[in-house]
N, C-alpha and C positions, 0 to 999 in steps of 0.2 A: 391272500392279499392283506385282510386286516390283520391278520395274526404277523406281518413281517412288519406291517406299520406302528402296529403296537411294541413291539420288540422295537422300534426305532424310538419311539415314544418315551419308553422310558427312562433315556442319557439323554431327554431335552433338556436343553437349556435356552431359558425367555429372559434371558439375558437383561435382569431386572433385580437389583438388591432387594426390595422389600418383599416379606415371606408371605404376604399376602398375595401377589402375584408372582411367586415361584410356583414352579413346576411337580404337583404329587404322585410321585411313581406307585403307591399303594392303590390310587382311583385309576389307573391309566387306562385299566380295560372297561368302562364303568360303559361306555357307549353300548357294546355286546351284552352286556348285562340284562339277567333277567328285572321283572319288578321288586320280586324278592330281594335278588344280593345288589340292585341299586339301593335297596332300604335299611338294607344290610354294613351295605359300603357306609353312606352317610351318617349310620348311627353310629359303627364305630370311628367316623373321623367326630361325631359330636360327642362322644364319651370324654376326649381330650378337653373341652372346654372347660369344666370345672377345674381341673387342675392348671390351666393357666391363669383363670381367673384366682385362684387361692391364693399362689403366688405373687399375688398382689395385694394381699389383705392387708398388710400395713399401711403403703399407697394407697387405699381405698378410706381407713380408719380417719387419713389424715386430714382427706379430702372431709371426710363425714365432720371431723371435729369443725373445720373452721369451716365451712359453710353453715353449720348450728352456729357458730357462736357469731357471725353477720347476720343471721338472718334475727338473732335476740335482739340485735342491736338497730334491727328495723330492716336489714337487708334484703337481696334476691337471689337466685342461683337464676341462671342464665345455662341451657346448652344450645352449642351453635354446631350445624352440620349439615355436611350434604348429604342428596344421595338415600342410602338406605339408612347411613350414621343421622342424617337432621331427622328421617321421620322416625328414631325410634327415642331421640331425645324430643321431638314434639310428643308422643303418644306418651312416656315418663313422665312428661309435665301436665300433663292432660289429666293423666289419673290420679295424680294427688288431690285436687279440691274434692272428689266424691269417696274418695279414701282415706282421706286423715281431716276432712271439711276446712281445709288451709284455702285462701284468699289468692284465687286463681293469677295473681299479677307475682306470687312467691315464686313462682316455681315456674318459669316459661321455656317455650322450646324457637329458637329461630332457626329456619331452613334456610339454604341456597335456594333463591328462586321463587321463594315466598309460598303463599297455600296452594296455589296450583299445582308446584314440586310435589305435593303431597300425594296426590292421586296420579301423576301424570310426569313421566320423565322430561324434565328438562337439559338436554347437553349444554352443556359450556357454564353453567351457572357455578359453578364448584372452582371454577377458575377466575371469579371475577372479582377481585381483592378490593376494591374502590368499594361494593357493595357489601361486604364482609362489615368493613370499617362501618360502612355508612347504616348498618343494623344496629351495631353497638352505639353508634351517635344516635341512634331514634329512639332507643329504650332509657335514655341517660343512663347509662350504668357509671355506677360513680362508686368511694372509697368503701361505701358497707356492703358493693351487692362480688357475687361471684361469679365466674362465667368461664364455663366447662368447654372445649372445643372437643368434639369428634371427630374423630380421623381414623377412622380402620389400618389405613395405608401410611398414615402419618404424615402426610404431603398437600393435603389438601390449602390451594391455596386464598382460599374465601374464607376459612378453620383461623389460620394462624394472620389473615392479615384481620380477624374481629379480634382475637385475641392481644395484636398490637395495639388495635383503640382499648382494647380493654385494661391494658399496663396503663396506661397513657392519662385514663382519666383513673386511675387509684384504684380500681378493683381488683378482689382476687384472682387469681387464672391457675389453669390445672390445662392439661392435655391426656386424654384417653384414648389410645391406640392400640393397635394389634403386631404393630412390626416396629423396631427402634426407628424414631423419629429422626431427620438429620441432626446434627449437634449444636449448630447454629440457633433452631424452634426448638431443642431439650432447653437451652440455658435459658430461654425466654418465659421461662413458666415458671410459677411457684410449684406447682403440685404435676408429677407424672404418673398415670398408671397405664404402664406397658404387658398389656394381655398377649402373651406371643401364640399366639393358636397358630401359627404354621401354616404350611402351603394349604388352600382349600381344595375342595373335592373337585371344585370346577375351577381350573385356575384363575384367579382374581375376580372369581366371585365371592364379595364378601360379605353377600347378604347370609353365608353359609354359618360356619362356625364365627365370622370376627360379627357379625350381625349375632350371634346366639351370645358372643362372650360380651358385647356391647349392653345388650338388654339385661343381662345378667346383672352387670357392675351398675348401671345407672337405677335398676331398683333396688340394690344393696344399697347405695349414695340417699336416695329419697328416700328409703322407707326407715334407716339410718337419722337419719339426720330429723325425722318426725319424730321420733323414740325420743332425741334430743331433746327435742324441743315442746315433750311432754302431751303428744300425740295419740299413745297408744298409755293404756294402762293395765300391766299383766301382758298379755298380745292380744287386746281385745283394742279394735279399733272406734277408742269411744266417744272420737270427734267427729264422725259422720253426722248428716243431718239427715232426717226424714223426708228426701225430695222424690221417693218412689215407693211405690209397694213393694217392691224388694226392700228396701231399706228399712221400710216401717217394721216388715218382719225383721230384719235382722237386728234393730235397733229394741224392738219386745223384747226377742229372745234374749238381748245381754243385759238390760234392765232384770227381767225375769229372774237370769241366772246370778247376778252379782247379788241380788238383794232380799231372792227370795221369793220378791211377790209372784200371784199371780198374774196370769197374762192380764186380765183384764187391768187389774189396779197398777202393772206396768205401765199401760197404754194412759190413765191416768194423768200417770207422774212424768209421762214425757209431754202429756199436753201442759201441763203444769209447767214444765222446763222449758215449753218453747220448741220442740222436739228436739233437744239437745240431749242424747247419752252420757255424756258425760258431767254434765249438771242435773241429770236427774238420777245419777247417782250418786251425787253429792250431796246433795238433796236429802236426796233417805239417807245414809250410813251418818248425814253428820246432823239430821233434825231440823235444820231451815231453810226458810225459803227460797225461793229462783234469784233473788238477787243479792241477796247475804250469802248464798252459794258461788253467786257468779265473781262477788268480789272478791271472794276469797281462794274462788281458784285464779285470779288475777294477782293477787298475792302472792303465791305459788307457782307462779308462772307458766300456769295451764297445768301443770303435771298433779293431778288427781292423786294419786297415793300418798303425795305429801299433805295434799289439802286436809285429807281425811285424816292422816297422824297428827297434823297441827291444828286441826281445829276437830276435835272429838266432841260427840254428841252433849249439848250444855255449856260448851261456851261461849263465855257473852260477847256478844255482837259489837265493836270498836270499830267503828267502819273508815276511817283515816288512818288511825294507828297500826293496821294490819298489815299492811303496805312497808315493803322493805325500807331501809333509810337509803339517802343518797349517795350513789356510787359515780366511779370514771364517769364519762359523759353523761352522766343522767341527761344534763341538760341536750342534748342534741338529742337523746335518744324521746326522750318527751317533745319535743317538739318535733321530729319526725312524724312521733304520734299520734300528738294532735293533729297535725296537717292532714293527714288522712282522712279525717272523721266528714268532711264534706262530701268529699267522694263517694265515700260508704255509705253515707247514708241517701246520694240518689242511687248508685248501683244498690240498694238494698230497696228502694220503691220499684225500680225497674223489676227485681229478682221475683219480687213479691206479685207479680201480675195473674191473673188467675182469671183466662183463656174462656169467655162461652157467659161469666158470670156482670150483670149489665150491670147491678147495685153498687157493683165495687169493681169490676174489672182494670181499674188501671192502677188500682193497688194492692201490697197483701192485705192489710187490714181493710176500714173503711175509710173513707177518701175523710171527712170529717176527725177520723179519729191520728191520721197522719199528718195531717195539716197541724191537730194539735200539738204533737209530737215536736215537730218541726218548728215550732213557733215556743213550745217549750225550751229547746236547745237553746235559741238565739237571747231567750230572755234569761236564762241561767249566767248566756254570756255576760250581757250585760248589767245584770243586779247582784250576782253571786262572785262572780270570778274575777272581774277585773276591777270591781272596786277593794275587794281583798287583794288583788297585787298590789293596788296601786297603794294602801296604808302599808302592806309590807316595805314596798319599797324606802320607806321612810322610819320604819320598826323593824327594829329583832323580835319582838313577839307583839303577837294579835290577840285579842280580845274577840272570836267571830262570832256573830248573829246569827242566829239561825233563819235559815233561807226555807220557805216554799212555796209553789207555787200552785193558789187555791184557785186558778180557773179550768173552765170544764170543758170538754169540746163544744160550741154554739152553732145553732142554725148556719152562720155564716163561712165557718168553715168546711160545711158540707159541697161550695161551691167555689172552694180556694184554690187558689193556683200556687201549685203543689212547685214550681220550678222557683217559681217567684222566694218561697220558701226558704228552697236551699238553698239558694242563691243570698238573702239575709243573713243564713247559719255560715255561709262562707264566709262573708263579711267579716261578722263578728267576730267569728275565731281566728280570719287575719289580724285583726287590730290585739285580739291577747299577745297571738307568736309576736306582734311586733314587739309589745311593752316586757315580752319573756327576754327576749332575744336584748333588746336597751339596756333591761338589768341583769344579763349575765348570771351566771352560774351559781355566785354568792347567794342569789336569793333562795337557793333551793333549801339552804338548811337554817333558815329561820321559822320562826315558833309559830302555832297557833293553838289557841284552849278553843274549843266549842263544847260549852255545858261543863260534865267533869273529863273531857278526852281531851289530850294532849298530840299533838301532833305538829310534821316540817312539812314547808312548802313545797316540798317534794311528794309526798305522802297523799297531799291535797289534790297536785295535779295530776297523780297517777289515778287516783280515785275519779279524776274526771275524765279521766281516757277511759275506764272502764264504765262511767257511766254513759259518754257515746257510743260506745260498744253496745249497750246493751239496749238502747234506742234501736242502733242499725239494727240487731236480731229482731228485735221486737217489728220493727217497720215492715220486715218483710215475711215472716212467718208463717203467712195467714195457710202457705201451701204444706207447709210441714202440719201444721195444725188441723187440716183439711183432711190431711189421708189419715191422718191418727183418727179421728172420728169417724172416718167410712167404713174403721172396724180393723184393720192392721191383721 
């Protein structure tokens, strides 16, 4: 009886154009099958997946180039999907902050159906377009960020009605599928990569091969596009942070191996660095310290090999002048930049919490020495930075003062109200974007000397993006710093 039904099996037809839900007469007898030749069966229908996926490497290149070059420009990449397609673009975007230490709101994953989809089937979600759209309206995605839709089957209608909002407010779009899309959602995309993996083992199961050529292409797209973006150095992933004993070891041994030292004086210089791999080996190869290192990989736009070619051990220190001159959008792209810097620095108090410990528990460092921090920013805002716009504003070139700031943490800030803080630093730094934003773009390439350095008001405010940068690490460190001392 089965052996007539299976011979009837194999001229089905499920009467459905996409190849993802065609019919595979190669698995047809897969039910009678031992454990072996089912394991046998599946792996050679998964042998196929590299090769569709290859076939796509251009499609894939193109995708990598312009989501690097939005995300430079302050951008996001966004993937949307359902099904088995949304959770393996959520688990993509998940493992980039602990693998290239990128700022978890880069790189996000949106499901049909929200987090519960994630663990727990939801029917009908995948069809609900209203919600599609209305994911893309919640994250603002707007003209610098990207936003990847999933669709194995290429029909998914929650996929291409986010992808409509996503035309709509300026962002990039791409579509990633396993069977040709209709023609109507092809011409509605910048970017197509069509992975043809063919009928599956179990028909229109596509957590099989199009789920295996999915997961394939979206780590080639991130792990891509972090190379980009000066992520890895060599293939050493040296922008991870110390936020586990796994990591600590991993984070020695490529200290260790780039530079030489021993473990111990490794573990050193990444407490030195803040537990940053990648500044503490910038550090050593080019002879100065964590924040002459930090600026100047911010000069280099994170990508380490260049730091160390352009700045080789003994040269001296120009801490404005280092800083590329002004480019297309500079000015939107700093002011992006800056805007940020509030946020990061409370998600860096929160980050920084350290669980059990009563002296300091609600911060990385100490509650006193954050406060200071914090109360530094705001007063840089307004003695440093905005009384220098505002002479610019009125000069081509500046004469600047040398600015600093000789107080020390006090008794009082031991018992500060650490929100109250940020909340000041926001302030402040909205009243700069305003006076950035009144003087427009012009301002960026006028002069300023401090001492015998020469520098544009570009130069200046990039240097002060990187100096909230390096507050935010420093705010919440205290746990990377904690396990490097426990012995690594």
């Amino acid at each position: 009886m089965k052996k007539r039904q299976r011979a009837t099996l194999k001229a089905l037809d499920l009467q459905d154009s996409r190849h993802t839900e065609a019919f595979n007469p190669r698995t047809a007898g897969i039910d009678e099958a031992s454990p072996l030749e089912v394991v046998r069966l599946l792996n050679e229908e998964d042998r196929t997946v590299a090769d569709a996926v290859a076939s796509q490497e251009k499609a894939i290149a193109a995708v990598i180039e312009e989501v690097a070059g939005r995300m430079a420009r302050g951008g996001r990449l966004f993937y949307v999907g359902a099904g088995t397609s949304g959770r393996l673009g959520v688990l993509d975007a998940s493992e980039c902050p602990p693998t290239f230490g990128s700022d978890p709101e880069i790189v996000q994953g949106i499901m049909a159906g929200g987090a519960e989809a994630l663990v727990r089937s939801r029917e009908g979600v995948e069809d609900d377009r209203e919600a599609g759209a209305a994911a893309i309206r919640e994250v603002r995605a707007g003209a610098s960020d990207f936003v990847l839709g999933i669709a194995t089957s290429g029909t998914t209608p929650f996929v291409h009605a986010a992808l409509h909002a996503a035309r709509e407010s300026g962002a990039g779009t791409g579509l990633l599928s396993c069977t040709p899309p209709p023609e109507d959602a092809a011409g509605q995309v910048d970017h197509l990569v069509i992975a043809l993996t063919g009928p599956e083992a179990i028909a229109g199961s596509t957590r099989l091969k199009a789920g295996t050529a999915t997961k394939l292409v979206l780590n080639t797209i991130s792990t891509g596009v972090m190379i980009q973006l000066g992520k890895v150095y060599g293939n050493l992933m040296v922008d991870l942070r110390a936020v586990s004993r796994k990591l600590v070891d991993r984070s020695l041994r490529m200290v260790s191996a780039v530079t030489g030292l021993g473990r111990e004086e490794a573990r050193q210089l990444l407490i030195a660095s803040g537990g940053s791999v990648k500044t503490a080996i910038a550090m050593h190869q080019t002879r100065v310290g964590r924040f002459t290192a930090e600026r100047r990989l911010d000069a280099c736009n994170g990508f380490l090999g260049s730091m160390v070619h352009r700045f080789p051990a003994g040269t001296p220190v120009r801490d404005f002048a280092e800083f590329p001159a002004s480019e297309a959008g500079g000015l939107e792209r700093l002011l992006d930049r800056l805007s940020r810097a509030p946020a990061a620095v409370s998600a860096a108090a929160r980050r920084g919490k350290v669980e059990g410990r009563e002296e300091d528990a609600t911060l990385g460092r100490t509650h006193a020495d954050v406060a200071w921090q914090l109360d530094h920013l705001a007063r840089y805002e307004r003695e440093a930075i905005r009384p220098r716009l505002e002479a610019w504003a009125s000069k081509a070139a500046l004469e600047c003062e040398d600015w600093e700031d000789d107080s020390a943490p006090g008794p009082e800030d031991a018992e500060a109200d650490i929100a109250a803080r940020i909340e000041t630093f926001r302030l402040e730094r909205g009243r700069t974007l305003d006076a950035l934003r009144k003087a427009g773009p012009g301002l960026l390439d006028r002069q300023g000397r401090l001492g015998d350095e020469e520098f544009s008001v570009y130069q200046f405010l990039r240097a002060t993006a990187q100096h909230d940068e390096a507050h935010v690490t420093r705010i919440g460190e205290r746990l990377h710093r904690s396990l490097l001392e426990e012995g690594g």
